[in-house]
C-alpha positions in Angstrom: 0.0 0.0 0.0 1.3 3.3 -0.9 2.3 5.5 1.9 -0.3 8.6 3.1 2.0 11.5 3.4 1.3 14.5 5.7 2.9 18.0 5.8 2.5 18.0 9.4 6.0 17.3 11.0 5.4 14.9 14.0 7.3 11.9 15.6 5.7 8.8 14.5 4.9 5.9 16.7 7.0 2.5 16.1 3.7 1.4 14.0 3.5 4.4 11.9 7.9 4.3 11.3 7.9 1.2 9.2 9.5 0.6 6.4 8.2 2.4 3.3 10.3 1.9 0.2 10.8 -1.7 0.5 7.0 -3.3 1.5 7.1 -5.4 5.3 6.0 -8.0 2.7 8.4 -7.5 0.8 11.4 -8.0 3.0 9.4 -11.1 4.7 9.8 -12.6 1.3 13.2 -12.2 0.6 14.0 -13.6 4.4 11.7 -16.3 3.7 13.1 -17.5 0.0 16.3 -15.4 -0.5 18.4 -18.4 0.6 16.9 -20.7 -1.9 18.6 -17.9 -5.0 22.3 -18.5 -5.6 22.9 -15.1 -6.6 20.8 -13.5 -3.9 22.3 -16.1 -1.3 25.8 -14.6 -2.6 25.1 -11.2 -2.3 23.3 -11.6 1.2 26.6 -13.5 2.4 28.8 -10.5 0.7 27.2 -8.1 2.5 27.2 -9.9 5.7 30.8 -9.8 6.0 31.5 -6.1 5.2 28.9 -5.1 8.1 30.3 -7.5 10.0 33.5 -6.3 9.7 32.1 -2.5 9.9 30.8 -4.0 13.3 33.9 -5.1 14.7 35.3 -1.6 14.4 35.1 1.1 16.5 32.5 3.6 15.1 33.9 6.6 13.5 32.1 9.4 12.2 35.0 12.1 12.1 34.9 15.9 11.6 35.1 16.0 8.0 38.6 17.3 6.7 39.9 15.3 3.3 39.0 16.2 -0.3 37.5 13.1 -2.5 40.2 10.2 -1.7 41.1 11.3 1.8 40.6 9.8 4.9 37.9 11.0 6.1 35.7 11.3 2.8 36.5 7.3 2.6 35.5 7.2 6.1 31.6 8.7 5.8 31.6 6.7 2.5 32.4 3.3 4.6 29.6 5.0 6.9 26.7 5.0 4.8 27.4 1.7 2.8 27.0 0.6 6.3 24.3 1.8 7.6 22.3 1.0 4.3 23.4 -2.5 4.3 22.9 -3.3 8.0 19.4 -2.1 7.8 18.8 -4.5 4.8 20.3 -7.3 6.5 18.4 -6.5 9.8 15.2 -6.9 7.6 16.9 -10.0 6.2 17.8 -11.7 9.5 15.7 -10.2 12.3 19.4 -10.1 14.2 18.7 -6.7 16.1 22.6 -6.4 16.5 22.4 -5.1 12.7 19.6 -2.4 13.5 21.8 -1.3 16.5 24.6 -0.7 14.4 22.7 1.4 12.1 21.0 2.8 14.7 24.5 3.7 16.6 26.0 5.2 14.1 23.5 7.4 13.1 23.5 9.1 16.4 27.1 9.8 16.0 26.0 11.6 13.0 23.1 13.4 15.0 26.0 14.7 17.3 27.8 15.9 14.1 25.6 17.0 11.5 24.6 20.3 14.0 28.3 21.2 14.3 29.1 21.4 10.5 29.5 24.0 8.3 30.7 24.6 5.0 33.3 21.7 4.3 36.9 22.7 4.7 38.3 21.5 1.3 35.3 22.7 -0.8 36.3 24.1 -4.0 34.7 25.5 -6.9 31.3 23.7 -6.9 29.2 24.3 -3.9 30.9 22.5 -0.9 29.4 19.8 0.8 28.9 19.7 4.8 30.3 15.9 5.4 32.1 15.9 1.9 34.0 18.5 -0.5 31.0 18.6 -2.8 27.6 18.6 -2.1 27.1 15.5 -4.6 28.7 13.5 -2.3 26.0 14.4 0.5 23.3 13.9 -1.7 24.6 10.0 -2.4 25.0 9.6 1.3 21.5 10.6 1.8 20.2 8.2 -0.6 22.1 5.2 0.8 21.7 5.9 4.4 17.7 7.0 4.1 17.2 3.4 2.8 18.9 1.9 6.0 17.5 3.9 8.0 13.9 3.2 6.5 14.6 -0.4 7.4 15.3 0.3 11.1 13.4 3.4 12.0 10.4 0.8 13.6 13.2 -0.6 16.0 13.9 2.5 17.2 13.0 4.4 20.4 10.5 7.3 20.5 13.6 9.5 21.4 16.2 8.2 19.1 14.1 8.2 15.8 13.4 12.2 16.9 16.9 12.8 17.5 17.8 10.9 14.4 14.6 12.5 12.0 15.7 15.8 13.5 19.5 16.3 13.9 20.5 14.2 10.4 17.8 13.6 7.6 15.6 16.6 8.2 18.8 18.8 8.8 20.6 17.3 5.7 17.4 17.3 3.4 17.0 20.8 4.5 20.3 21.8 3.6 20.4 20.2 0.0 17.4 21.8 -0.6 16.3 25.2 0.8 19.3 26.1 1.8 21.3 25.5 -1.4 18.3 26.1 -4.4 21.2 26.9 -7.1 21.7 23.1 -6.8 18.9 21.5 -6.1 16.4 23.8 -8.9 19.5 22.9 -11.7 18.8 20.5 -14.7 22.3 18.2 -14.1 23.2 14.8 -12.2 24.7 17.0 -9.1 20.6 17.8 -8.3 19.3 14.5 -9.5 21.3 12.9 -6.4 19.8 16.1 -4.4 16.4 15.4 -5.3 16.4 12.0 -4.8 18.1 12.1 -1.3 15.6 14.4 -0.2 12.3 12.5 -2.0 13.4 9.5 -0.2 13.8 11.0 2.9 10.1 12.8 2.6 8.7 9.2 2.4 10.9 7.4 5.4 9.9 11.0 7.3 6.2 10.9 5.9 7.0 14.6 4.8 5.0 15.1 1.7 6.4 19.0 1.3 9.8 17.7 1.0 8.7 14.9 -1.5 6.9 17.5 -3.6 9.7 19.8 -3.8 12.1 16.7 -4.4 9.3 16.2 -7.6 8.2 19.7 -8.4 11.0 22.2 -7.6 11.0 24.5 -4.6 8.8 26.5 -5.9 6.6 23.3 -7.0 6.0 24.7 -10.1 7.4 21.3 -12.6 9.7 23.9 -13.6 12.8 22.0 -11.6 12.7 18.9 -10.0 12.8 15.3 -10.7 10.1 15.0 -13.3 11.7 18.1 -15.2 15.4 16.7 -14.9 13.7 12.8 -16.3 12.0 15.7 -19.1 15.1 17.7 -19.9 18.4 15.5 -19.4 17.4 12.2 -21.5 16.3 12.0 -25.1 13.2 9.9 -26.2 15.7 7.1 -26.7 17.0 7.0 -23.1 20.5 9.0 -23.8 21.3 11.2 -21.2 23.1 14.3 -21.9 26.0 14.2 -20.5 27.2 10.5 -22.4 27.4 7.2 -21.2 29.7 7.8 -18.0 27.5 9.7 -16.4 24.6 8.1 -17.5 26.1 5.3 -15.4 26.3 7.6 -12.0 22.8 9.3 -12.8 21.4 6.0 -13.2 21.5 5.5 -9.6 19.4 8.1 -8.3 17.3 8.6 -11.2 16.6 4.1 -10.7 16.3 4.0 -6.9 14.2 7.3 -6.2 11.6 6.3 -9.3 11.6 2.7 -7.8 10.5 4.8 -4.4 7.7 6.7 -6.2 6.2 3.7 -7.4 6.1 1.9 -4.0 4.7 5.0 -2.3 2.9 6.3 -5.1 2.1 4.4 -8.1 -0.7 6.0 -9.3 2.5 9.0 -10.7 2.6 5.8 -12.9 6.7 7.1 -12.6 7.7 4.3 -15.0 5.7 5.0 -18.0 6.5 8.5 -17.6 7.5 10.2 -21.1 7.1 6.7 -22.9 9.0 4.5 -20.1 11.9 6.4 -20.4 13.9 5.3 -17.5 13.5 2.0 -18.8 14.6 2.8 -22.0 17.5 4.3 -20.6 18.8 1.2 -19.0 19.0 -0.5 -22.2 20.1 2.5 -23.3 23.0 2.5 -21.5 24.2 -1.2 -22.3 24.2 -0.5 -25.7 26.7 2.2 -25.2 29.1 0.2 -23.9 31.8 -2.2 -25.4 33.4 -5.6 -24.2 32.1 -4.9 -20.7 33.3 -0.9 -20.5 31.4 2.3 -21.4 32.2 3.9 -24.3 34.4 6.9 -23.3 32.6 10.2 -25.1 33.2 13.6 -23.0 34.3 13.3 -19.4 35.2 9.6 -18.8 37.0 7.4 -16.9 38.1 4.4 -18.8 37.7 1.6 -16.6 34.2 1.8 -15.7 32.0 -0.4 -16.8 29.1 -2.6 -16.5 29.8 -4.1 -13.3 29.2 -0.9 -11.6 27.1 -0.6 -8.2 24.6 2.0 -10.4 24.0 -0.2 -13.2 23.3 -3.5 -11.1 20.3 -1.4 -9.2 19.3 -0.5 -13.2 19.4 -3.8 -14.4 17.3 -4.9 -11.3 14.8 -2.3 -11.2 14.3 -2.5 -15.0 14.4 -6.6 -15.2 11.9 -6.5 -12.3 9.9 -4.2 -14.3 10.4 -6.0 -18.1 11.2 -9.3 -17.8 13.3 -8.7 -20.3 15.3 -12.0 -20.8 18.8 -10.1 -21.8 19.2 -8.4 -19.0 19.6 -11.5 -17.0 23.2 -12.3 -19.1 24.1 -8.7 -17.9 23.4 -9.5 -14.1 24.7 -12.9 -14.5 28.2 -11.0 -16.0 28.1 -8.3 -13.1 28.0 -11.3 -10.4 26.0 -8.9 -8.3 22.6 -7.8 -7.5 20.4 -5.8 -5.0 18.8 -7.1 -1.3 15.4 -5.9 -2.6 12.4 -7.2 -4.2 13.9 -6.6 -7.5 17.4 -8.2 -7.1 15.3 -11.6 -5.4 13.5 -11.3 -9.0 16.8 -11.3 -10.7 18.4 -13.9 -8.8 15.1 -16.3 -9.3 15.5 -15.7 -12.8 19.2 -16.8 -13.0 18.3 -19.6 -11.1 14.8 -21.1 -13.4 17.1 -21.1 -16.6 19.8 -19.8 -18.7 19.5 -15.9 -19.7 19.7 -15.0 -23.4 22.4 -13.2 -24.4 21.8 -9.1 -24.4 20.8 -8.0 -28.2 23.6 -5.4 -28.9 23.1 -3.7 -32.2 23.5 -1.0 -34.8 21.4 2.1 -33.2 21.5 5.6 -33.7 20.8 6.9 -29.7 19.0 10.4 -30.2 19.9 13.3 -27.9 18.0 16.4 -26.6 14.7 16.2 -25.1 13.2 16.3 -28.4 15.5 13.8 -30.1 16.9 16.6 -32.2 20.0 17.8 -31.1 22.4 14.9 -32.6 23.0 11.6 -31.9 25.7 8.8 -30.9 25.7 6.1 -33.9 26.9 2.7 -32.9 27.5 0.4 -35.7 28.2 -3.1 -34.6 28.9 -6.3 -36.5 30.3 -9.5 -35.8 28.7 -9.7 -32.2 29.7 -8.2 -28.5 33.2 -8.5 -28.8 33.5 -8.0 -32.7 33.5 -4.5 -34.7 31.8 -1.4 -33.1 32.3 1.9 -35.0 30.9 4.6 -32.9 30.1 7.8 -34.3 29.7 11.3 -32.0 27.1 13.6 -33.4 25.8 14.3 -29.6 25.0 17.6 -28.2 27.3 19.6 -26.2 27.0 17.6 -22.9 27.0 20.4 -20.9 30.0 20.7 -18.4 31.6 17.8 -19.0 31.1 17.5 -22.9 34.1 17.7 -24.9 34.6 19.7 -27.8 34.8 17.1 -30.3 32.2 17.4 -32.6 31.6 14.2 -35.3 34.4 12.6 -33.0 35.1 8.5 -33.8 36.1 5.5 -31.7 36.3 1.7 -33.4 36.5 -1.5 -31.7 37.9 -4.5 -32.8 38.8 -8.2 -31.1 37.4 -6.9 -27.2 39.9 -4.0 -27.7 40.1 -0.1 -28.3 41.9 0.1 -31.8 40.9 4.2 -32.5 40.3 5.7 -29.0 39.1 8.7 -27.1 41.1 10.1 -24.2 38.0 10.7 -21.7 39.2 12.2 -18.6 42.3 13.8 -17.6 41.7 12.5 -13.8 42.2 9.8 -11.1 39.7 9.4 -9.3 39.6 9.9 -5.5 43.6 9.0 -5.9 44.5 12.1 -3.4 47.9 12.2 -5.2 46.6 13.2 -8.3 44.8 17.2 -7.4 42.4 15.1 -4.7 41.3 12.8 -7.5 39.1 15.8 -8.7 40.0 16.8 -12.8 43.4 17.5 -13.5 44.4 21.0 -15.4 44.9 18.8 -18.3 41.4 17.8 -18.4 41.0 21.2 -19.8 44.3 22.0 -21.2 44.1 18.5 -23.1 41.1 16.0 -22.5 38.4 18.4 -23.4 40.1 19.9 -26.8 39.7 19.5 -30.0 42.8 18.2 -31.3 43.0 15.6 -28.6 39.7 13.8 -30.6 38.9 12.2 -33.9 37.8 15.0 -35.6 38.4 18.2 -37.5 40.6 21.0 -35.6 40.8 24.5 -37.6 43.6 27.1 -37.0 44.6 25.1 -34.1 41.4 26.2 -31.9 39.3 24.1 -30.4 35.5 23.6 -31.5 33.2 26.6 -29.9 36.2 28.6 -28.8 36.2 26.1 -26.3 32.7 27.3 -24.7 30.8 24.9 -23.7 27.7 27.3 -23.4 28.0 27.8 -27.2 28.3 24.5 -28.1 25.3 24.0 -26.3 23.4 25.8 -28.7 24.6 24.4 -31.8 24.5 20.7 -31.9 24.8 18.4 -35.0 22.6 18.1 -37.7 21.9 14.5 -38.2 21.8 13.3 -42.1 21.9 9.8 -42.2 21.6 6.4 -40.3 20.9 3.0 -42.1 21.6 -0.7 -42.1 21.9 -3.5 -44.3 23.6 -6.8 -44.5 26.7 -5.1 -46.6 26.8 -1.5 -45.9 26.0 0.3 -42.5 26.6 3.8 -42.1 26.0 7.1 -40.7 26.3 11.0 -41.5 26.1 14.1 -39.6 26.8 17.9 -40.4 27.7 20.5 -38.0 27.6 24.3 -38.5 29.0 27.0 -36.2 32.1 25.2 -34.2 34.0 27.5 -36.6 33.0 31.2 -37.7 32.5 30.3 -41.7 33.3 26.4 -41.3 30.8 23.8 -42.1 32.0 20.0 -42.2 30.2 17.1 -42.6 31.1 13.3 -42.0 30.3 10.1 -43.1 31.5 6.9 -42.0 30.2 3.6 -42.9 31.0 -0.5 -41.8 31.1 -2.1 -44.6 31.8 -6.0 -45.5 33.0 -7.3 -49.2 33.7 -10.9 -49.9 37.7 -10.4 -50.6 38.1 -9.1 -47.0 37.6 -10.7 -43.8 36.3 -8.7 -42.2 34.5 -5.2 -42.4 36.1 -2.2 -42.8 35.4 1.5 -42.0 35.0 4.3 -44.6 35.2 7.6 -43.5 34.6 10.6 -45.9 35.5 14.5 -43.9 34.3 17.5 -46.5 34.8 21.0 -45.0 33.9 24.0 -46.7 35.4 27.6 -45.5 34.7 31.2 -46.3 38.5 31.8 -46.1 41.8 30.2 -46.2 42.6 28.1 -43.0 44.8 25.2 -41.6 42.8 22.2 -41.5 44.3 19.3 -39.3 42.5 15.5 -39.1 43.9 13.6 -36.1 43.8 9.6 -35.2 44.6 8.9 -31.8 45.0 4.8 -32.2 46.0 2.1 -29.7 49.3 0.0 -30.8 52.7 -0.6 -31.7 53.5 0.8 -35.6 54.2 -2.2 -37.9 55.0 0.3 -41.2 54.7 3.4 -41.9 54.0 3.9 -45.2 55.5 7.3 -46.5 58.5 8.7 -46.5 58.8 11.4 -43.4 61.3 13.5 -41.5 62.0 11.8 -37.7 63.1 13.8 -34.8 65.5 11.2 -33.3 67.3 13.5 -30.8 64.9 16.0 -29.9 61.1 16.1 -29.7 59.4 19.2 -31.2 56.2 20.5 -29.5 53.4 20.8 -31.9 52.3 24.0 -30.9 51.7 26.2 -28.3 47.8 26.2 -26.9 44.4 24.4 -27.5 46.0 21.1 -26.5 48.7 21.2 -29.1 51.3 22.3 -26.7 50.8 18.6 -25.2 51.7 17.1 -28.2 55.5 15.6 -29.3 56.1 15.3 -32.8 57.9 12.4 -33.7 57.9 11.9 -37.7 56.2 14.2 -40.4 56.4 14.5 -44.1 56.1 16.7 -46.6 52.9 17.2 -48.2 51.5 15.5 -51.1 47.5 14.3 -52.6 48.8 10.7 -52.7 46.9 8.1 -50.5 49.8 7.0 -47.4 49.3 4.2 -45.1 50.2 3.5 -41.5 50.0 -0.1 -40.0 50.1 -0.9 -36.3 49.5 -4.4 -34.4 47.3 -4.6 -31.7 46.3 -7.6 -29.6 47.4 -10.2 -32.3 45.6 -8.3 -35.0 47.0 -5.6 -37.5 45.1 -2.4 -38.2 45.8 -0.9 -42.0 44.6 2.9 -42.0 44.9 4.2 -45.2 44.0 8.0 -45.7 44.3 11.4 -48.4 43.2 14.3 -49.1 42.3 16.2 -52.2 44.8 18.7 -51.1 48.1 18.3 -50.0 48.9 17.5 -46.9 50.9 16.5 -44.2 51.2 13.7 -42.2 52.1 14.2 -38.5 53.0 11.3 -35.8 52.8 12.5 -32.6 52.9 11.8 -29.1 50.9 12.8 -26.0 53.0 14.0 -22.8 54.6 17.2 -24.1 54.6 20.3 -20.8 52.7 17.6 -18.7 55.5 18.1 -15.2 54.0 16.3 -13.4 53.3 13.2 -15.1 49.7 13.7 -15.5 48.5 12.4 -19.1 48.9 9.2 -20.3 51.8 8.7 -23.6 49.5 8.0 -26.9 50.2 7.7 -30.3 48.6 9.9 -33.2 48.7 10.8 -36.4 47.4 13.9 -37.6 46.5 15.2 -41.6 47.3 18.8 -41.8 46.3 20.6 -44.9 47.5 24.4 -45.4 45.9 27.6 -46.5 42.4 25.7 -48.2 39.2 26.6 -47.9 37.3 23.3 -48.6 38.8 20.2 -48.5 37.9 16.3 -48.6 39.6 13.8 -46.6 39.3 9.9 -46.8 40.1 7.3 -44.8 40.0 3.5 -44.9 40.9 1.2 -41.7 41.1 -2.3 -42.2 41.7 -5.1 -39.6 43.6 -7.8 -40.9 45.9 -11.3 -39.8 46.5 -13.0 -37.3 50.4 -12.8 -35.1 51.0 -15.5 -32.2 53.0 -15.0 -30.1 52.9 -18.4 -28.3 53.1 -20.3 -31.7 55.5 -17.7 -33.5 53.6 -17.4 -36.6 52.2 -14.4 -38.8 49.2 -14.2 -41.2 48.1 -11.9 -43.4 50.1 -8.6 -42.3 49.4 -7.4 -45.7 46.5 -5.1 -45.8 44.1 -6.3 -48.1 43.1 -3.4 -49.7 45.4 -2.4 -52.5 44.8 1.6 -53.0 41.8 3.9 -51.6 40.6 7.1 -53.9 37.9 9.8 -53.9 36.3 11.5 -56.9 33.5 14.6 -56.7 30.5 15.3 -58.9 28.3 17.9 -58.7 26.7 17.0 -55.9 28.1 13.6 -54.3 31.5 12.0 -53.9 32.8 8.3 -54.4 35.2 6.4 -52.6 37.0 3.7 -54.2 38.9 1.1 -52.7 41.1 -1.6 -55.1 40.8 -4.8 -54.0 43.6 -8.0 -54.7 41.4 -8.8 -57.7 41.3 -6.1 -58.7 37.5 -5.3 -57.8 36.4 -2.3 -56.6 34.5 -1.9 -53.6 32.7 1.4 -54.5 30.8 3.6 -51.5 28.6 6.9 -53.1 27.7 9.6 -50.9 25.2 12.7 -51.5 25.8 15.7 -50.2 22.3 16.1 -49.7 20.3 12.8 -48.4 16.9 13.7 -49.8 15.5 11.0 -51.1 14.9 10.9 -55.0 17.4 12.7 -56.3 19.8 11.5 -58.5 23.9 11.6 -58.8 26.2 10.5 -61.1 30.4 10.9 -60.9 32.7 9.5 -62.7 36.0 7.6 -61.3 38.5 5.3 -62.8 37.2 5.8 -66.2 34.0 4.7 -65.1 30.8 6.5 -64.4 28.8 5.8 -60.8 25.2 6.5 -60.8 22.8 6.1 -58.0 19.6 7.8 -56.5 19.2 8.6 -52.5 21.7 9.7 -49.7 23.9 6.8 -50.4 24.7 3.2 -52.4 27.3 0.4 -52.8 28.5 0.7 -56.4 30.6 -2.5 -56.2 32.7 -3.1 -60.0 
């Protein structure tokens, strides 16, 4: 039964202080059949010895002092995993020595919480009171008001007051009226804030603070949950920032919407906007390769789908679906919740085997319209295959990157053209406090560090977020057959006078094994400018294939701001319209990038690591097309994964790249790559420059003459 809020703030008998977002019914169930659920079993027994451990420690709740990775942030992290676990497994068990704990350590917190001003190490963002950053108190209130739902009933009449009082009402207070220019903002900071302080309305039976956790402040809808679920994720589930912090805002966006419906289904918070939420869960799966997120704007690359946040989504959205894939996904994490949702996934595991998750080609809209962009992922050849991912998101806000119709590709379960994500180590207090390192601005977020088109050395947007938000991709084209996949976007306005647009396709021939990518770059200008291409790849150069100047005793800088002062030149050559190659062997396979321009260019090989004193960034390879004083220009390129080296058995296959010689030719209207094949074939790719349907293009290459009608075709000779 859903609980009946009141506004009234009163001190509610041991009857009226039971648990309210997780059912008495609920938890009787999971004590009564939990143990008979292998996975649920597991994770019961997990969490039994970290609170048991907690337990035989002496509590301590100190005066906050550390930034994120310090001693004392770790400490009130330990803190609140414990409290919300021992009030689980006090439900669980009916062992009161778990409620006591909870209940003990919470009335440390009582004595502190009053004490506590602004935290000592807050910078920048608005500092927290028992972390640096109020985003951490917002995650401790969401943990620790789910523990304490789960023990409030065991509690005397003068603890719960103490506790209501001198923690959650003090703390929901403070990341709400007392700090509106977080809570009222559309980001992930006030998603946490909202859902710490809607939770704690329902465990205090405080409908104002619910309704402002829902509505805004002002409870208008004009800030709030609903508006952030509105404004942050498109129709297709993508949230705005990309997939890494998808992964953090799935927590509170997942566990306070799995709150609403307990205590107030008829909000129907699951169908909301199409079952969005939902959506978003999948969503965030298929943004993901070989068991990591794909690393778009401000990432760290090792997270992935084992993380705490997404094992409450898969949970909550399996409980919810049934949907049969999700099982492999909790079966691969090895985890899942002590609630009514994890005992569903844990039955499910156990009544048969789960079907693998459908990854597959999609084009993820962004914006809350579906209009501003989109993240192509073109897969083939299953999980662990080829993924070509294709950028055309909006800005991202904050933590977007200024990489507009940026790439990544992988191939074999690895990372063969890669994006840096984030300059930071997180909660590693040696690196800045584990907050972002200067070179997440001076490097990560700049242009030249990505896969895409940098002009006169400046970074897209001038390096303003703000007006990058206003000027998203334009996208062209996304479509899929059993040959030819592919994708094209345009974007206007990253440079005064500079439109470019991409398209990249996946695309399979018979004489190659397996698919390769085709990327076509046309930038127009009003004026005269430098025009650089960089690929940041992962692995050890096998050949290069043109002739190029090396700088064997001293490394050059590449330049001198916008990321290119942290770059070492290595090799470059002189410039030239003939198609080069560069080869490099990663993970047993070799990777053939072949590439031009139809102006001459440069060819760079450069480093990362250049003015970085302190050891910050991480040393990868690049190479970088630079074409001089042109105003529109065409670049292709063609990467091929071929052969086989074993290391173990000492033998190499097929180092050669299979594709003889790559070549563009413009009509009117359209252009037409050409690759040469050992036969002699062609495998022939047209592109419009306009994808209306209908019209009709012809362009002649090789002595022959390619006609097609639409945005695109395979002209195979």
């Amino acid at each position: 039964m859903p609980v009946v809020l009141s506004g009234a703030v009163q001190t509610a008998s041991a009857d009226e202080a039971g648990p309210v977002l997780v059912s008495p019914s609920d938890w009787r169930t999971m004590a009564e059949t939990g143990a008979r659920y292998p996975l649920f079993a597991a994770e019961q027994a997990r969490v039994e010895r970290a609170v048991r451990a907690a337990m035989a420690r002496p509590i301590n709740v100190p005066i906050p002092k550390d930034p994120g990775g310090g001693f004392t942030h770790e400490q009130h992290k330990r803190n609140y995993q414990a409290i919300y676990n021992a009030g689980a497994l006090y439900r669980l068990t009916g062992d009161k020595a778990y409620a006591d704990h909870a209940r003990d350590v919470l009335l440390e917190y009582a004595r502190l919480y009053p004490t506590l001003g602004a935290h000592p190490a807050g910078r920048g963002q608005i500092p927290g009171r028992l972390f640096w950053q109020t985003l951490n108190d917002s995650v401790w209130l969401v943990y620790a008001s789910q523990g304490y739902d789960a023990i409030r009933d065991t509690l005397s009449a003068e603890d719960r007051k103490t506790i209501d009082d001198d923690v959650f009402r003090r703390m929901a207070r403070f990341l709400s009226d007392e700090t509106p220019q977080n809570f009222d903002r559309i980001h992930n900071h006030a998603t946490w804030a909202v859902a710490g302080v809607g939770m704690t309305g329902y465990v205090l039976r405080d409908s104002d603070l619910t309704e402002k956790a829902l509505t805004g402040l002002a409870k208008t809808g004009e800030a709030g949950f609903l508006r952030q679920i509105d404004q942050l994720f498109s129709p297709d589930g993508y949230y705005e920032e990309g997939p890494y912090y998808q992964r953090y805002a799935m927590a509170p966006f997942i566990i306070f919407a799995r709150a609403i419906d307990q205590n107030e289904p008829e909000r129907g918070i699951f169908r909301h906007r199409d079952g969005v939420l939902l959506k978003a869960v999948d969503t965030l799966i298929q943004s993901s390769y070989a068991g990591y997120f794909i690393p778009v704007n401000d990432a760290i690359l090792d997270k992935g789908l084992d993380t705490e946040e997404l094992v409450a989504g898969v949970a909550v959205a399996y409980a919810r679906t049934g949907e049969p894939g999700l099982l492999s996904i909790a079966e691969a994490q090895g985890r899942t919740l002590l609630s009514p949702d994890g005992l569903k996934v844990a039955q499910g595991l156990a009544e048969g085997a789960p079907e693998p998750f459908a990854f597959r080609s999609v084009m993820l809209r962004d914006g809350p319209d579906g209009e501003s962009g989109g993240l192509g992922i073109l897969r083939s050849g299953g999980p662990d295959g080829q993924a070509l991912v294709f950028k055309a998101t909006a800005q991202g806000m904050g933590h977007g990157h200024f990489d507009k119709l940026n790439w990544l590709f992988y191939d074999n379960g690895q990372t063969v053209v890669s994006d840096y994500g984030a300059a930071r180590f997180l909660n590693i207090e040696a690196k800045a406090g584990g907050t972002y390192l200067p070179e997440n601005t001076s490097w990560a977020k700049q242009t030249v560090a990505h896969n895409t088109l940098v002009v006169n050395e400046a970074s897209h947007f001038g390096g303003d977020w703000r007006v990058g938000a206003a000027r998203p991709p334009e996208r062209l084209v996304f479509d899929t057959d059993a040959d030819t996949q592919i994708v094209s976007a345009r974007q206007t306005g990253a440079y005064k006078g500079v439109v470019f647009t991409r398209t990249q396709a996946l695309v399979r021939h018979p004489e190659l094994g397996r698919p390769v990518v085709v990327d076509l770059l046309r930038v127009s200008g009003d004026r005269p400018a430098r025009y650089d291409l960089p690929l940041h790849y992962n692995g050890h150069i096998m050949t290069v294939g043109f002739e190029t100047q090396r700088a064997l005793a001293v490394r050059p800088v590449l330049g001198a701001a916008n990321g290119y002062q942290h770059l070492w030149v290595d090799a470059s050559s002189e410039p030239t319209t003939e198609a080069r190659s560069l080869t490099w062997l990663l993970d047993g396979r070799f990777y053939t990038y072949r590439f031009a321009a139809d102006a001459p260019s440069r060819a760079i090989l450069a480093e990362s690591g250049a003015n970085d004193p302190n050891f910050n960034l991480r040393r990868e390879p690049s190479l970088i097309q630079r074409v001089d004083g042109q105003k529109d220009v065409s670049f292709v390129g063609v990467l091929e994964s071929h052969g086989l080296y074993d290391g173990t058995a000492e033998t190499v296959t097929g180092a050669a790249s299979g594709v003889q010689s790559i070549g563009q030719s413009r009509g009117d209207d359209a252009t037409v790559v050409v690759l040469v094949l050992p036969s002699g074939k062609r495998l022939v790719l047209g592109v419009a420059d306009d994808p209306a349907e209908g019209r009709s293009h012809s362009v002649s290459a090789d002595g022959q003459t390619y006609q097609w009608t639409g945005a695109w075709a395979r002209l195979d000779r």
